[in-house]
C-alpha positions as CSV (number, residue, x, y, z in Angstrom):
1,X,-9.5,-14.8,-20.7
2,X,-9.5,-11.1,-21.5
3,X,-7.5,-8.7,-19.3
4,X,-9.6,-5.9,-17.4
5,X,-8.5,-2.8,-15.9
6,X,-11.1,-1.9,-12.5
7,X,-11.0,0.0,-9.4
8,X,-8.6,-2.1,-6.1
9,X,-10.7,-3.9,-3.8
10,X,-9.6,-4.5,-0.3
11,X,-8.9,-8.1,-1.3
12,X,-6.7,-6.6,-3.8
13,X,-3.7,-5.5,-0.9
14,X,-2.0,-8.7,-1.4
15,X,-1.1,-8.9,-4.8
16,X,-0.5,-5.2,-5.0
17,X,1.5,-5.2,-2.0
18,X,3.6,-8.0,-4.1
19,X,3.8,-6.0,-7.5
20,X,5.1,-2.9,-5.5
21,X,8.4,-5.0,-4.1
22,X,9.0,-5.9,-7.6
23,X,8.5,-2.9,-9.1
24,X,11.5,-2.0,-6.2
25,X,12.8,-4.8,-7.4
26,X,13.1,-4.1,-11.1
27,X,14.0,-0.2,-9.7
28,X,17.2,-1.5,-7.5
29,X,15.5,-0.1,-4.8
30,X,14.2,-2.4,-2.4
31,X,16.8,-1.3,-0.1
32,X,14.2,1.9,0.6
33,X,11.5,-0.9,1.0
34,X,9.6,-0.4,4.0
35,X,6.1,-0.7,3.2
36,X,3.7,-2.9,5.1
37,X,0.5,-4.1,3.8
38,X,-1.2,-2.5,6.6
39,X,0.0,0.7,5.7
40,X,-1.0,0.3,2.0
41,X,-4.4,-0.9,3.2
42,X,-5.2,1.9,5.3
43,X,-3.7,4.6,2.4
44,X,-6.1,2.4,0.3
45,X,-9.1,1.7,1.9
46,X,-8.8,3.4,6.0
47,X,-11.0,5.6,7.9
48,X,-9.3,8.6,5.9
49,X,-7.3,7.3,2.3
50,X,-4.8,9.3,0.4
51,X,-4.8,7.5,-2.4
52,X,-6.4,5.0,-4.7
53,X,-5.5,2.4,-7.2
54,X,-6.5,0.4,-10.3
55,X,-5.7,-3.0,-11.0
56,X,-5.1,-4.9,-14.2
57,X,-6.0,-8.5,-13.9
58,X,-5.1,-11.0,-16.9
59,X,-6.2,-14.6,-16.5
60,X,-7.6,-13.8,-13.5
61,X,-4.5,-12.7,-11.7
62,X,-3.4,-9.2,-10.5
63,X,-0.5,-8.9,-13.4
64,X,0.0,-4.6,-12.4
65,X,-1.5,-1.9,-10.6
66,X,-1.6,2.1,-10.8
67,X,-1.7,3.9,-7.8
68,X,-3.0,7.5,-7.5
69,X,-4.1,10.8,-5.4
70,X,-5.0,13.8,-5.8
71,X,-2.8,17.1,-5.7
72,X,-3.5,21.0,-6.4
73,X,-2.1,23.3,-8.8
74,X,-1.7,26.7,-7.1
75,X,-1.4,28.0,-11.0
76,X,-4.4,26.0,-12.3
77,X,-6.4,26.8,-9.7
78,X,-7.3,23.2,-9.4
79,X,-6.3,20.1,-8.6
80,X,-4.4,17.2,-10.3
81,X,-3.6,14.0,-10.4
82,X,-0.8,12.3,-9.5
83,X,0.2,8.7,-10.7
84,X,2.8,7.6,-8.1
85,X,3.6,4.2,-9.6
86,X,2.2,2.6,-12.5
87,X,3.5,-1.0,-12.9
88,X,3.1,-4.2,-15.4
89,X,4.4,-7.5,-14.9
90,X,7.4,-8.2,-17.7
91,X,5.1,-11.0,-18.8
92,X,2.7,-8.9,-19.3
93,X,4.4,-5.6,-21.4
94,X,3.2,-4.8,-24.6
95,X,-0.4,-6.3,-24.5
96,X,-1.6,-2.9,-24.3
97,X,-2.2,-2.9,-19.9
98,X,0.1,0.1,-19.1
99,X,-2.0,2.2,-22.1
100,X,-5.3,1.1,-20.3
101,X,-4.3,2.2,-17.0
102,X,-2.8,5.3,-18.3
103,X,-5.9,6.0,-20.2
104,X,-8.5,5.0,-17.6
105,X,-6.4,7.6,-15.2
106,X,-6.8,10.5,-18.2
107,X,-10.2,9.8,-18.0
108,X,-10.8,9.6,-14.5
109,X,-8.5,12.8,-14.3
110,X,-11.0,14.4,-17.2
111,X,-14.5,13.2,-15.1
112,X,-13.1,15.3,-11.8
113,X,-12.0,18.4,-13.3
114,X,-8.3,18.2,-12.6
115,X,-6.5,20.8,-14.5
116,X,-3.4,18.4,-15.2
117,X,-2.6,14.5,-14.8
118,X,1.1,14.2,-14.1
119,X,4.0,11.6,-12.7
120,X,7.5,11.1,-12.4
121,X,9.7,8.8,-14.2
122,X,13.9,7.8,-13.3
123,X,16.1,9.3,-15.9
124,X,17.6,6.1,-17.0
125,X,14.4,4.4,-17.7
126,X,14.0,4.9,-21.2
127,X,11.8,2.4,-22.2
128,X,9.2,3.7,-20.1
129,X,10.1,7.6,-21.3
130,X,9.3,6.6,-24.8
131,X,6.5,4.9,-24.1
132,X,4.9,8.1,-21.9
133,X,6.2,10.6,-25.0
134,X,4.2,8.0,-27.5
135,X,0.9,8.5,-25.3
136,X,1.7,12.4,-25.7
137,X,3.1,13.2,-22.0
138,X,5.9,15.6,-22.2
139,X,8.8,15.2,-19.8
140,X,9.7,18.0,-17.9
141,X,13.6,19.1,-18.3
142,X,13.6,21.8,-16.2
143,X,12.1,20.2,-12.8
144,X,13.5,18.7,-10.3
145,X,11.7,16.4,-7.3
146,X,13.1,17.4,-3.6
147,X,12.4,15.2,-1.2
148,X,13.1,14.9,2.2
149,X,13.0,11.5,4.7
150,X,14.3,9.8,7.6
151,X,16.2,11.5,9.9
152,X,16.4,14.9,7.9
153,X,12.4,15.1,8.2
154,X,12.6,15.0,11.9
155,X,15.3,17.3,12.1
156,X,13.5,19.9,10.2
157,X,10.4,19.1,12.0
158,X,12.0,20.1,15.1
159,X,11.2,23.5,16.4
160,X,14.3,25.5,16.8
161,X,16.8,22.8,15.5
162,X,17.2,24.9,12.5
163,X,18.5,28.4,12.2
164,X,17.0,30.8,10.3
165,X,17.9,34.1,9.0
């Protein structure tokens, strides 16, 4: 049976819900793991989502999954997209899934206007730097992510609990 790349389904949750714990897994960062299919379904599918996702099915099986929104590019002028994870089944690398996703998001990325189609990727992951530089994304030395979670959110959530100059 051929693979296919299409649009998540609420029926879908399941075996993406899986694929993201082993893409923690693989990331040695299940430890972070909090996700709850709930959660995913209402990002997914809920009165208001923030994101959406393709599947890659092989056999008839959910064998990866790319998962997406939309962001804005105070430059641009527009918005982007953002690919937050993109993930393949080891079983499945190199039978051209990852490239179909990837392309199906340029696409989707080109249909709605976005002025740039962009993701991050961990510094030691080389395999997967190569094989982003291959499909002609460039990686970008000079940027940093900052993030903030947990208890530091809620601190600097709090009014007043911060000075200021």
């Amino acid at each position: 049976m051929a693979a296919t790349i299409r649009s998540a389904t609420p029926s879908d949750i399941s075996a993406i819900f899986a694929l993201i714990f082993e893409l923690a897994e693989f990331e040695k960062l299940t430890h972070l793991f909090v996700a709850t299919e709930e959660g995913l379904h209402d990002a997914l599918f809920g009165e208001k989502p923030s994101s959406e996702a393709l599947v890659a099915e092989a056999d008839g099986r959910v064998v990866g999954f790319a998962l997406f929104f939309h962001n804005f590019s105070t430059f641009l002028g527009r918005r982007g997209l953002y690919l937050e994870d993109l993930y393949v089944q080891p079983s499945q690398r190199g039978t051209g899934l990852g490239t179909a996703m990837l392309q199906r998001l340029a696409a989707l990325a080109v249909e709605r206007q976005c002025g740039r189609f962009e993701w991050s990727v961990l510094d030691w992951n080389q395999p997967a730097i190569d094989f982003y530089e291959k499909m002609g994304a460039s990686v970008m030395p000079d940027w940093r992510i900052v993030r903030i979670t947990g208890d530091a959110l809620e601190k600097l959530a709090a009014p007043g609990r911060i000075k200021t100059d």
